[in-house]
Structures are given as structure tokens and as C-alpha cells.
PASEKOL-677250 format. One record per residue: residue number from 0; x, y, z of N, C-alpha, C in turn; residue in three letters. Coordinates in steps of 0.05 Angstrom, whole numbers, plus 32768, in hexadecimal, padded with zeros to 4 digits. Layout:
BEGIN
+-----+------+------+------+-------+-------+-------+------+------+------+-----+
|   k | n.c1 | n.c2 | n.c3 | ca.c1 | ca.c2 | ca.c3 | c.c1 | c.c2 | c.c3 |   r |
+-----+------+------+------+-------+-------+-------+------+------+------+-----+
| NUM |    X |    Y |    Z |     X |     Y |     Z |    X |    Y |    Z | ALA |
...
+-----+------+------+------+-------+-------+-------+------+------+------+-----+
end
This chain:
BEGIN
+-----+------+------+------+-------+-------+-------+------+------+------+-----+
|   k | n.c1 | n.c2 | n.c3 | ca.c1 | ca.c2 | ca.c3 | c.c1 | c.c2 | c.c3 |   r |
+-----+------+------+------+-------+-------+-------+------+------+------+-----+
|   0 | 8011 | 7FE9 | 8000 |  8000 |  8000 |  8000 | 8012 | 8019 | 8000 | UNK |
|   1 | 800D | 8024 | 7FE9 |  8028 |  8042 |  7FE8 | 8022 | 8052 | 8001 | UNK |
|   2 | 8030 | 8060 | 8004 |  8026 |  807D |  8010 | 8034 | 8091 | 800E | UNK |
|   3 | 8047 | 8099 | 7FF1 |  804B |  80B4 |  7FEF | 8048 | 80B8 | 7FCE | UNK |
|   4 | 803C | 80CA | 7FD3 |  8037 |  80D8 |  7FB6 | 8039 | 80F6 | 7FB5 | UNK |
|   5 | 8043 | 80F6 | 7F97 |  8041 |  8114 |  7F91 | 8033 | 812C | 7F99 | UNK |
|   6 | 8038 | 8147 | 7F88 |  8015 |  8155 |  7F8A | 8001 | 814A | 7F76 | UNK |
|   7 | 800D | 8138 | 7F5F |  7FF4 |  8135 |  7F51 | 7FE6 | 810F | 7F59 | UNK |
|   8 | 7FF0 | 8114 | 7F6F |  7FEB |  80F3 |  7F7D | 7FF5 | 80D8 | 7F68 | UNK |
|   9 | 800A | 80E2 | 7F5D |  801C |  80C9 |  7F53 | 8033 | 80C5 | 7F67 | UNK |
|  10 | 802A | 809C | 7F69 |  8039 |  809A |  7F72 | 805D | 809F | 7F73 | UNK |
|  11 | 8068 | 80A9 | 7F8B |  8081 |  80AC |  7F94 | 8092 | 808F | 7FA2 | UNK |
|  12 | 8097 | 8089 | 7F7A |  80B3 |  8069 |  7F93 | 80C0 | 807B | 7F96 | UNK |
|  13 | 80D2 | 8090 | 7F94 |  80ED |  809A |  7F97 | 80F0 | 80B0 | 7FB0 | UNK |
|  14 | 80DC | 80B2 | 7FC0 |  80DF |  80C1 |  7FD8 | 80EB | 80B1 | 7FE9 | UNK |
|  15 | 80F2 | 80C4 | 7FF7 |  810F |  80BA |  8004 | 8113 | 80CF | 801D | UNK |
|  16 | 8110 | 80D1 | 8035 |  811F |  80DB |  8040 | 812E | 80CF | 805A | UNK |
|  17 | 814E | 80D2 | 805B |  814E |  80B3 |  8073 | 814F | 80C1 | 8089 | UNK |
|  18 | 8143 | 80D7 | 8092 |  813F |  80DC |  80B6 | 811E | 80DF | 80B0 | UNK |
|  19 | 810C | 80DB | 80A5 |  80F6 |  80D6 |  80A8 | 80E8 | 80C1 | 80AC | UNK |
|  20 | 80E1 | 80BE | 80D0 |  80DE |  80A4 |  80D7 | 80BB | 80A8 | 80DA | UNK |
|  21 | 80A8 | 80B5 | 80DD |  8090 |  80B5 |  80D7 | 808F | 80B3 | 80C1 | UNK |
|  22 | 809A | 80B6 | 80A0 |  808F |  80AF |  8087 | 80A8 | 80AB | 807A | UNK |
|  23 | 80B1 | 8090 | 8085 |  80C6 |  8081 |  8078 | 80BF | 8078 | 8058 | UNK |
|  24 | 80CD | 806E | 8048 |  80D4 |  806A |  802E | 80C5 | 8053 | 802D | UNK |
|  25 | 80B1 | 804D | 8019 |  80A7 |  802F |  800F | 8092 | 8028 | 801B | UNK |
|  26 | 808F | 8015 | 8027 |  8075 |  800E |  8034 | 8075 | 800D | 8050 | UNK |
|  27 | 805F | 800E | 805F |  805F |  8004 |  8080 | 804D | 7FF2 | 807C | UNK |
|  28 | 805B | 7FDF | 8091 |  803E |  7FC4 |  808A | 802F | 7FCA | 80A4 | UNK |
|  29 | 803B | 7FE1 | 80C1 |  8027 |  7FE5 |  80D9 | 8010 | 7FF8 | 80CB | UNK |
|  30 | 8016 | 8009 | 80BA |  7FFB |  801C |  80AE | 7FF2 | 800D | 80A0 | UNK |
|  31 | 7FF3 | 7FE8 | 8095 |  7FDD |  7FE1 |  8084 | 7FC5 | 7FD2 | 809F | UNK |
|  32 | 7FD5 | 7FC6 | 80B5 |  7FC9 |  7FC5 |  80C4 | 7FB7 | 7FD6 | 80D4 | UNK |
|  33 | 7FC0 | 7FE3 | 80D9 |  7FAC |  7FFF |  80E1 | 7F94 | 8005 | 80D5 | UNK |
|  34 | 7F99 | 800A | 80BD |  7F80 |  8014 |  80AC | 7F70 | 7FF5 | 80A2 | UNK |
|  35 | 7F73 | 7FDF | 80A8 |  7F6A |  7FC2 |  80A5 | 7F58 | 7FCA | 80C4 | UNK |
|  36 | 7F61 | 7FD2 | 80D2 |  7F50 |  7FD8 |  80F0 | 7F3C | 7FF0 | 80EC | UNK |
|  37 | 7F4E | 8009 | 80DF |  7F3C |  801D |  80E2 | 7F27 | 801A | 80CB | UNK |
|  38 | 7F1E | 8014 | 80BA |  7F14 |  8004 |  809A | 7EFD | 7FF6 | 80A9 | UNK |
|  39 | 7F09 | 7FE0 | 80B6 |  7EF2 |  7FD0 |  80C3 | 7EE2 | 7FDF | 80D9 | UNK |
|  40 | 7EE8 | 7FF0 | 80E5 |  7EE4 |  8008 |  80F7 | 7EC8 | 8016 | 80E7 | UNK |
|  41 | 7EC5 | 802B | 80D0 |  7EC0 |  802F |  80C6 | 7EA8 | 8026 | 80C0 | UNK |
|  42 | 7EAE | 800B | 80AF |  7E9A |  7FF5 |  80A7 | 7E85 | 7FEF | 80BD | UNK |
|  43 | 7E8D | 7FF1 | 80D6 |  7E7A |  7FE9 |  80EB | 7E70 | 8002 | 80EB | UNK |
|  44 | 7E81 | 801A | 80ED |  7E70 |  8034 |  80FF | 7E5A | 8036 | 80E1 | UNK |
|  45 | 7E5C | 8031 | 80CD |  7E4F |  8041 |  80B4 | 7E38 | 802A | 80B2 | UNK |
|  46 | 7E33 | 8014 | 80C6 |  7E21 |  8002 |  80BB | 7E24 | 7FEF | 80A5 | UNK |
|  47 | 7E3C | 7FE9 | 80B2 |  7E45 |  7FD5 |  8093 | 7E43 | 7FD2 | 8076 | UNK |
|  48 | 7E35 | 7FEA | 8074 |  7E2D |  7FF5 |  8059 | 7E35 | 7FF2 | 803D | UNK |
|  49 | 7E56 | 7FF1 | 8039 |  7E76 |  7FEE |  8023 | 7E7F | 7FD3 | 8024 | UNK |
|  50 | 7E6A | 7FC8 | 8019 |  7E7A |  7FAA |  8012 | 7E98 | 7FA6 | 8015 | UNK |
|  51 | 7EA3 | 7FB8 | 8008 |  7EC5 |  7FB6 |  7FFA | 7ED2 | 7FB2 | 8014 | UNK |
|  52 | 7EC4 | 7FC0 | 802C |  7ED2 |  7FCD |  804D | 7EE1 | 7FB4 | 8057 | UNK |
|  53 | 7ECF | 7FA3 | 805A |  7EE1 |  7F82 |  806B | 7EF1 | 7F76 | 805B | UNK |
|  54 | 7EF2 | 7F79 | 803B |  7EFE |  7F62 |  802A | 7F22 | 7F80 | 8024 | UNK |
|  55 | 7F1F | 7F92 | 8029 |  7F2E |  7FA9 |  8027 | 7F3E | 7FA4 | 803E | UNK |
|  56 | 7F30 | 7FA6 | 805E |  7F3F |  7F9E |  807C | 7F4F | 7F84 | 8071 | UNK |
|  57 | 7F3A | 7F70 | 806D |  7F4A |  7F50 |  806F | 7F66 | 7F51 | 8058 | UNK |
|  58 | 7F63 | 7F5A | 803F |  7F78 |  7F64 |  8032 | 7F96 | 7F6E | 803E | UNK |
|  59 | 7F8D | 7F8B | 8048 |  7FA4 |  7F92 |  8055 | 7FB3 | 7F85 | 8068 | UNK |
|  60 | 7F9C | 7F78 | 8079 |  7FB2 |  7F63 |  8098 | 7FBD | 7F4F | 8087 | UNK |
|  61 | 7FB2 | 7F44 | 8072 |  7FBD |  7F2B |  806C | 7FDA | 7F37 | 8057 | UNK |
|  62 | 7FD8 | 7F4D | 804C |  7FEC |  7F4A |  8045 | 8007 | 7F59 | 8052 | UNK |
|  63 | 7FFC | 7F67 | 806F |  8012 |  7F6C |  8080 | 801D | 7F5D | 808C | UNK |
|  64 | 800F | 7F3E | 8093 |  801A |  7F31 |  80A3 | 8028 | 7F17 | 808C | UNK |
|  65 | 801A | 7F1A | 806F |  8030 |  7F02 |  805D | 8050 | 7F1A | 8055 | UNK |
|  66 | 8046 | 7F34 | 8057 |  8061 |  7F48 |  8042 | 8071 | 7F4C | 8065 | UNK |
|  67 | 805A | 7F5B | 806E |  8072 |  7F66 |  808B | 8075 | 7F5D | 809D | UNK |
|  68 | 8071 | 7F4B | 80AB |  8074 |  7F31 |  80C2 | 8094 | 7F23 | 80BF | UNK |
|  69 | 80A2 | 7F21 | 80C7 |  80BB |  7F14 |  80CB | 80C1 | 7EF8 | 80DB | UNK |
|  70 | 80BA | 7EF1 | 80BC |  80B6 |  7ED6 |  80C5 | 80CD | 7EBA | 80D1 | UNK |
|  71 | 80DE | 7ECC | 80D8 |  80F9 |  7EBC |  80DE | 80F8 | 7EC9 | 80FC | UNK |
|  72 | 80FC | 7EDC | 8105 |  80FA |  7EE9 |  8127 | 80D7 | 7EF1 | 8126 | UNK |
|  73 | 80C7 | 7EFB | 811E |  80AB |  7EFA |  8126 | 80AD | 7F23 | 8121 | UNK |
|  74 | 809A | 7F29 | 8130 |  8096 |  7F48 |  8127 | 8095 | 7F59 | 8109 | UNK |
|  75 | 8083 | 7F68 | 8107 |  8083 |  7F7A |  80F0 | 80A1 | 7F89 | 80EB | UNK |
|  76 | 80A6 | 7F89 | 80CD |  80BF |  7F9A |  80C3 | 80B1 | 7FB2 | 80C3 | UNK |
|  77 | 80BB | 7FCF | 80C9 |  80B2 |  7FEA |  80CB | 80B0 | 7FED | 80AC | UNK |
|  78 | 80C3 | 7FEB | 809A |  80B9 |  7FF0 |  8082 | 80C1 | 7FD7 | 806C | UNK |
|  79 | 80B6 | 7FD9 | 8053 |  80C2 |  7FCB |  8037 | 80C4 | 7FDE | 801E | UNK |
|  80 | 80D6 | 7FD1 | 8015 |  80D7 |  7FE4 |  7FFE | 80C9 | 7FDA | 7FEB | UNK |
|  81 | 80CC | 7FE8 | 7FCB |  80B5 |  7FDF |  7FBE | 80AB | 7FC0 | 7FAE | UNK |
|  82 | 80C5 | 7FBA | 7FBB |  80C3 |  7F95 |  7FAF | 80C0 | 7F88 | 7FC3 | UNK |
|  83 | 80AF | 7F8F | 7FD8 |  80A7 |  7F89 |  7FEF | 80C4 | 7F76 | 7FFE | UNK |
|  84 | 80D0 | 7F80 | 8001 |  80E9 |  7F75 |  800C | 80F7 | 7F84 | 8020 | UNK |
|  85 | 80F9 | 7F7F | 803E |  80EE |  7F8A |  8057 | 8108 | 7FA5 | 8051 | UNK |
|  86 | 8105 | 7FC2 | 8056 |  8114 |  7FD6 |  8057 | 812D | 7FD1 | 806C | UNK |
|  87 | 8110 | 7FE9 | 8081 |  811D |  7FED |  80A3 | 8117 | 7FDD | 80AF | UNK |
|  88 | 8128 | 7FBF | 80BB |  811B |  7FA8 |  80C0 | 8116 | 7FB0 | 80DC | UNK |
|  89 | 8117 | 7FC7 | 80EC |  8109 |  7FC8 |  810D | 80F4 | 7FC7 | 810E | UNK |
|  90 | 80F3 | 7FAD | 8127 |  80D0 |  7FA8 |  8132 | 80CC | 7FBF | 813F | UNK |
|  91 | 80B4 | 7FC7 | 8138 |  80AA |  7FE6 |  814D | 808D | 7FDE | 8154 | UNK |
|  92 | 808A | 7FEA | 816F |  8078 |  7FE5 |  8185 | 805B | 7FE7 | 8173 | UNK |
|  93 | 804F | 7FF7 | 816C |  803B |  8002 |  815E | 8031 | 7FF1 | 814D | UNK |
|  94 | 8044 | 7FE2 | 8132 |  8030 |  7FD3 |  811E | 802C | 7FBD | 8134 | UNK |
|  95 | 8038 | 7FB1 | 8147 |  802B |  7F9A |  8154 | 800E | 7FA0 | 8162 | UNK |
|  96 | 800F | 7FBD | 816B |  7FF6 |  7FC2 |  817D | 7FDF | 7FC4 | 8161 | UNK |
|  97 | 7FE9 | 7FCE | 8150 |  7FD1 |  7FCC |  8137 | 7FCD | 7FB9 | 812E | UNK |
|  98 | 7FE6 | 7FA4 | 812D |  7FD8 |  7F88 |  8128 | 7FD3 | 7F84 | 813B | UNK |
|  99 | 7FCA | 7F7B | 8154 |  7FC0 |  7F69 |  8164 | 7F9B | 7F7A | 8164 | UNK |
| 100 | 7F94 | 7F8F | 8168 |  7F85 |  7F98 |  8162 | 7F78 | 7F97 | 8146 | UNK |
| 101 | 7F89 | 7F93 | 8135 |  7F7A |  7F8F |  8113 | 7F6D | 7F76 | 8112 | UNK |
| 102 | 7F7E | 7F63 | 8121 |  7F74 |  7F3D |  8125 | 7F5A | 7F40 | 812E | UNK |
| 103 | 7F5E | 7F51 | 8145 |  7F4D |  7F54 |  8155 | 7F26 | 7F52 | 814A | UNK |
| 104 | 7F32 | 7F74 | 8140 |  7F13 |  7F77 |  812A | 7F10 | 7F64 | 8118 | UNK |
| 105 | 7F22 | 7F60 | 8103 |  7F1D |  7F48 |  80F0 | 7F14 | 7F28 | 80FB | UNK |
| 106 | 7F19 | 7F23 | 8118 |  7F0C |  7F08 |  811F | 7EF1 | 7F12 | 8128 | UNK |
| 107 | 7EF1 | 7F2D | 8136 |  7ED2 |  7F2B |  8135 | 7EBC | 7F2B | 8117 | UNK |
| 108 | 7EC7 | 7F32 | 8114 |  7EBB |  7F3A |  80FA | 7EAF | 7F2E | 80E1 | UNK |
| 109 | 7ED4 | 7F1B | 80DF |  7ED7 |  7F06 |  80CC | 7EE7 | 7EF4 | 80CD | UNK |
| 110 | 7EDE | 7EE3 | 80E3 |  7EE9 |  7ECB |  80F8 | 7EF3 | 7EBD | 80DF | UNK |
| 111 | 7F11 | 7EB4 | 80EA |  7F24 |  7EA1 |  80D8 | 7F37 | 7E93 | 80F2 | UNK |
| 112 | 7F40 | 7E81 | 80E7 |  7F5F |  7E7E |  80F7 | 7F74 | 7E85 | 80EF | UNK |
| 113 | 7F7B | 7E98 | 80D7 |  7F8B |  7EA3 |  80CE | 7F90 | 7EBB | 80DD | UNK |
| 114 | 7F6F | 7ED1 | 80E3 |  7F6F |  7EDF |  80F7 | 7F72 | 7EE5 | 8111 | UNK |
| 115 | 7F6B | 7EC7 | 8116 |  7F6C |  7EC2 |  8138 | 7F8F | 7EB1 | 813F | UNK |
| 116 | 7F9B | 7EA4 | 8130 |  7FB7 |  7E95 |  812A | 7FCA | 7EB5 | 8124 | UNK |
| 117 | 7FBE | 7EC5 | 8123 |  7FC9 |  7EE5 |  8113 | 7FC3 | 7EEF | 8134 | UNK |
| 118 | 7FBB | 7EF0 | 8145 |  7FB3 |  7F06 |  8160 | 7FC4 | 7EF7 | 8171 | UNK |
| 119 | 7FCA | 7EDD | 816C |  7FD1 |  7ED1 |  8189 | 7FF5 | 7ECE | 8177 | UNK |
| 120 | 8003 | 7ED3 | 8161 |  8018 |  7ED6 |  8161 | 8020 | 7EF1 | 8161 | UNK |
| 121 | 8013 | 7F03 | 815D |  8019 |  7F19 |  816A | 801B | 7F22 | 818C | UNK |
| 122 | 800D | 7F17 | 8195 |  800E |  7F1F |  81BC | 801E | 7F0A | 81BE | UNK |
| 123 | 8024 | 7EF3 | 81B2 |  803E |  7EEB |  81B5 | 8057 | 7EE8 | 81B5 | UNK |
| 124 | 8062 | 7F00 | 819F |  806E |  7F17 |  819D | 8076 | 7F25 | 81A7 | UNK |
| 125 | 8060 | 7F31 | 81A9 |  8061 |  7F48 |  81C5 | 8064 | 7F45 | 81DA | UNK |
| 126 | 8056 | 7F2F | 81E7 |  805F |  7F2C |  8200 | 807B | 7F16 | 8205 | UNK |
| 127 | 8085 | 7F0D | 81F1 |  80A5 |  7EFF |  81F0 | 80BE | 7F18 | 81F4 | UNK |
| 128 | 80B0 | 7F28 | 81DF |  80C8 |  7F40 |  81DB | 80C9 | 7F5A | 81D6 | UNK |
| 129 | 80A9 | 7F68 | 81DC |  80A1 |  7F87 |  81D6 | 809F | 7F8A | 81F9 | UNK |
| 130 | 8097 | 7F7E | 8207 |  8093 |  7F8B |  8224 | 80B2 | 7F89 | 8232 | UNK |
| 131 | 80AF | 7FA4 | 823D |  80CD |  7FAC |  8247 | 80C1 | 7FAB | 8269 | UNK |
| 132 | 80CC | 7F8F | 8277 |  80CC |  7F89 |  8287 | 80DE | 7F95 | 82A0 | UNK |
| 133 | 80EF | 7F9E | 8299 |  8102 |  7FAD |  82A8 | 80F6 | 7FCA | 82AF | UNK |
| 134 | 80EB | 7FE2 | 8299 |  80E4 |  7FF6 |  82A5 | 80CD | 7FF8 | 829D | UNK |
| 135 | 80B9 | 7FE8 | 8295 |  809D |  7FEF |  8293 | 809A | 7FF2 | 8278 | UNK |
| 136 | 8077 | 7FF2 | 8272 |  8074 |  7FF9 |  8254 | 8081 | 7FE6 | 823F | UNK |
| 137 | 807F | 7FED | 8227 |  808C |  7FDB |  8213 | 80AD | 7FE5 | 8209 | UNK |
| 138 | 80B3 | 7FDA | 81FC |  80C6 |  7FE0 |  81E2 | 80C2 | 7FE6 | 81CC | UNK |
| 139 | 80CD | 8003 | 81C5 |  80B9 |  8013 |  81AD | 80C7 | 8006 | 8197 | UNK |
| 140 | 80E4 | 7FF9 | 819C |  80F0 |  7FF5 |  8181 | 80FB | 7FD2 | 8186 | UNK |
| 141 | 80FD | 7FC7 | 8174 |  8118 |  7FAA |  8172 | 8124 | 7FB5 | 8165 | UNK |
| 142 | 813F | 7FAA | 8161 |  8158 |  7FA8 |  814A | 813B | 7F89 | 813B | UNK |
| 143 | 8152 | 7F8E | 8128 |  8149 |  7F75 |  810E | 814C | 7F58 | 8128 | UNK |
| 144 | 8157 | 7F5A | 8133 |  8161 |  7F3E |  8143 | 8153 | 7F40 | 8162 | UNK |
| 145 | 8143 | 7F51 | 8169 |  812E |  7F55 |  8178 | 813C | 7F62 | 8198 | UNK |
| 146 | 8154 | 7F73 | 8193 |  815F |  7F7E |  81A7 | 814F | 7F9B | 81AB | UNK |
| 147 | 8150 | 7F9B | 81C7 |  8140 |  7FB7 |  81CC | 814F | 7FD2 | 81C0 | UNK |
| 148 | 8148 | 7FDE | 81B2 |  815A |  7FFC |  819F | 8142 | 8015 | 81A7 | UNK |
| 149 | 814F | 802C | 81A1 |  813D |  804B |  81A1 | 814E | 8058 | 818A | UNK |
| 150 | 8154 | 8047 | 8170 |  8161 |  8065 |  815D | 814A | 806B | 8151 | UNK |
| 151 | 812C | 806B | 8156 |  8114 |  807A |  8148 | 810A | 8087 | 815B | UNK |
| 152 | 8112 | 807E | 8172 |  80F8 |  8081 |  818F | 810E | 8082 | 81A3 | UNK |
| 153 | 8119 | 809F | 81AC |  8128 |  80A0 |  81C5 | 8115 | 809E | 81DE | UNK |
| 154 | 811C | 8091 | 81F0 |  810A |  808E |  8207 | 80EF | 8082 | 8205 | UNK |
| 155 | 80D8 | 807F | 8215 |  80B8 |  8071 |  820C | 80AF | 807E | 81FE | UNK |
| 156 | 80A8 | 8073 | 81E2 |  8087 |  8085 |  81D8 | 8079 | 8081 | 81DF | UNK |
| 157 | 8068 | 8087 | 81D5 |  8044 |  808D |  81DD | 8039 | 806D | 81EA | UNK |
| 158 | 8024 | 8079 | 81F7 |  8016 |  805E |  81FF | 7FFE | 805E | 81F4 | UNK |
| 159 | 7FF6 | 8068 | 81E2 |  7FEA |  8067 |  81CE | 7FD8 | 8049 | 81C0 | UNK |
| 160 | 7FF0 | 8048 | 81B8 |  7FF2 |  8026 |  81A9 | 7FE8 | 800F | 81B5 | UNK |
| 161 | 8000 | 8010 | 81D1 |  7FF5 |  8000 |  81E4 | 7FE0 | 7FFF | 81EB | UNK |
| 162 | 7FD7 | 8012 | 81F8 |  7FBB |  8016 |  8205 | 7FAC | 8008 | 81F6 | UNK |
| 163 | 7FA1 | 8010 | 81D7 |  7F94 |  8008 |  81C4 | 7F92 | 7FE7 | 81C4 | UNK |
| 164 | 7FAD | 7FE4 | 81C5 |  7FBD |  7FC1 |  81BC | 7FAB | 7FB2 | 81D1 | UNK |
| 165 | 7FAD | 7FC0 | 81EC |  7FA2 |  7FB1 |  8200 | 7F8F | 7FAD | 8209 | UNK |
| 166 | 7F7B | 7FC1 | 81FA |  7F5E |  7FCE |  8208 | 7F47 | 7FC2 | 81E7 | UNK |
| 167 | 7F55 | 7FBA | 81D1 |  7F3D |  7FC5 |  81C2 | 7F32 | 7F99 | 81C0 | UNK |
| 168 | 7F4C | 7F8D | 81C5 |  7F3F |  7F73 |  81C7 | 7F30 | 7F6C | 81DB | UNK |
| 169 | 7F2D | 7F86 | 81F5 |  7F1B |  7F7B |  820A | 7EFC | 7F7F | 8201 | UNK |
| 170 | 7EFD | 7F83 | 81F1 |  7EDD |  7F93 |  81EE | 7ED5 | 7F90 | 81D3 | UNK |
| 171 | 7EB5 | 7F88 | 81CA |  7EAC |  7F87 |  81B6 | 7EB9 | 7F97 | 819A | UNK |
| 172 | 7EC4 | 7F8C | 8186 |  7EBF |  7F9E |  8172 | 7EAF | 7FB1 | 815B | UNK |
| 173 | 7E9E | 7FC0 | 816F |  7E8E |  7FCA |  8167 | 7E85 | 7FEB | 8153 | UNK |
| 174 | 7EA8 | 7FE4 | 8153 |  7EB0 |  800A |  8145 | 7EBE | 8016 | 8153 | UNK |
| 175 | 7EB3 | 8024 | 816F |  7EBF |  8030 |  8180 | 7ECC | 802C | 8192 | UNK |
| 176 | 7EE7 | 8026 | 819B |  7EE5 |  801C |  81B8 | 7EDF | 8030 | 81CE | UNK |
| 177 | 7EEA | 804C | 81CA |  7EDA |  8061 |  81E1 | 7EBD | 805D | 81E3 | UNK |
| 178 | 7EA5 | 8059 | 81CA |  7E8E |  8057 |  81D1 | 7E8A | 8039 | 81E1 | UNK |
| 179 | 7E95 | 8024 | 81DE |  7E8A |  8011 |  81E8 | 7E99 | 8010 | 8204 | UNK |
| 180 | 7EAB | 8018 | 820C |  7EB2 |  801C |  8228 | 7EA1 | 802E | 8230 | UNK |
| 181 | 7E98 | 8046 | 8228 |  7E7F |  8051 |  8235 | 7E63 | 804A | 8235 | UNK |
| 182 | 7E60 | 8034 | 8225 |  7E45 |  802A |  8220 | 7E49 | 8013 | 8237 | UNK |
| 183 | 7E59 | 800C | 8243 |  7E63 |  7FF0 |  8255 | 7E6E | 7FF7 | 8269 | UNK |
| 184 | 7E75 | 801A | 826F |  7E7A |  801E |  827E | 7EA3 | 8014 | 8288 | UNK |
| 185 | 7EA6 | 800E | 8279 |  7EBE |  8003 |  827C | 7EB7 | 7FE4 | 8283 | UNK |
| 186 | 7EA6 | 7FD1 | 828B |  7EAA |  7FB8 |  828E | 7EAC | 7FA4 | 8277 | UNK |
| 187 | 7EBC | 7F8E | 8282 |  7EC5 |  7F78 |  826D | 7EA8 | 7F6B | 8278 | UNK |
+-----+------+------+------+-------+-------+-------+------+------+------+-----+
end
């Protein structure tokens, strides 16, 4: 899935900048997951209305987790270039919380074992080698070989991700998770 283009919205292979770590060069396979979540998101809040919405979500996860998944140490590659052949091979905290959340919606949604075999190798993941047991919180970054690094992320980022990662499989996927924690009051 590209994401840089010109002003006349042709695609850009040749952008390039190498200290730009929010809109790195080539693809991210955590933003195909994301929008496979936020897509199906959508689809629910709009009344399921866009046929295209679930077969578009299931698209994207499936092909983040066959292109960007690292299948020799486990975790998402941050980017690929355009022959889908992994860039910046660091695991970063974030596409895991969007995948485990993207599984998430897509088993409710559109129960597989591909999806549900897809949620439980991700928190497997994460909880082998993204939770930083020593000072709390996760690990925003791996090296390629799954050592804890910060050359994108000095010190903790956001909890953001996490929060999300941890909160949105407790609860129906029903579009919102703020509305259904307030419709539930917060209970599981």
C-alpha cells in the first residue's frame, strides 16, 4: 500500500528521506494494519453498508502479516521497499498493538483461524520480547535480532498503542471502543 505521492497524486517510489522516521521510504506493513482495523471500524460505525469494507480490512492484515511479519524472529519489519523486501528491519512497538487489535476486529467480525492463529502470535510476541520488564511499559523498538534499541524512539513513547493493544480485545467490537466502555461503563 504506497503512501507517498506527488502534488498530482502520482505515485512517489523515489522519495527518500533517511531521518524521516514518521514517513519512511516504501511501505509500512503497521499502517496496513491499522487501517484493516480502522476500515472495519467504519464498516461497523456506518452500518455495514460498503460491501468492499471487510474484504479491503481482511486484504490489508493478510498481506501485512504474509509481506511484513518476520518470519524467522517473529514481529513486524517497520518498512519494505518496493519489491516488498523488508527495508528498516526494526520491530517497533505500535504495528504489534495494531496487529493484535486488527486480529482482534477481523475475528469478530470474520472469524477464521488465520485471524485468531494471527492475535495469539502476536501477544506472543509481545509478551516474549516487546514488554520491558525491567522499567515498565513496553519496548518501542528491537534491533532486527530482537535487542531492545531507541535510534527512532529515545526514551518511552506514547502509551497510546498500548493502551489500545490492551483495551480494545477486552470489549466487543462494535466500532467504538470509548462508546462501548461508556455504554458498559467500563465492565468486562
Amino acid at each position: 500500500m504506497p503512501e507517498h505521492f506527488d502534488e498530482a497524486w502520482t505515485l512517489d517510489r523515489i522519495y527518500y528521506h533517511p531521518n524521516e522516521m514518521f514517513r519512511p521510504a516504501g511501505t509500512t506493513p503497521g499502517h496496513w494494519l491499522e487501517w484493516a482495523r480502522l476500515v472495519l471500524q467504519l464498516w461497523v460505525l456506518g452500518d455495514k453498508k460498503h460491501d468492499w469494507m471487510p474484504e479491503a480490512a481482511r486484504g490489508l492484515f493478510f498481506q501485512s502479516m504474509s509481506l511484513g511479519w518476520d518470519k524467522d524472529r517473529g514481529g513486524f519489519f517497520y518498512t519494505l521497499d518496493w519489491e516488498n523486501v523488508p527495508d528498516k528491519k526494526m520491530k517497533l512497538w505500535w504495528p504489534l498493538c495494531e496487529g493484535a487489535a486488527a486480529a482482534h476486529f477481523l475475528n469478530q467480525h470474520l472469524p477464521s483461524d488465520f485471524h485468531e492463529e494471527s492475535y495469539r502470535r502476536i501477544w506472543s510476541f509481545i509478551a516474549n520480547n516487546s514488554l520491558d520488564h525491567a522499567f515498565g511499559g513496553w519496548h518501542e523498538e528491537l534491533t532486527e535480532d530482537l535487542k531492545p534499541s531507541n535510534s527512532l524512539f529515545p526514551g518511552k513513547g506514547d502509551i497510546y498503542h498500548a493502551l489500545q493493544a490492551c483495551l480494545i480485545p477486552l470489549f466487543p467490537a462494535t466500532g467504538s471502543l470509548t462508546r462501548v466502555i461508556g455504554e458498559t461503563g467500563g465492565a468486562l
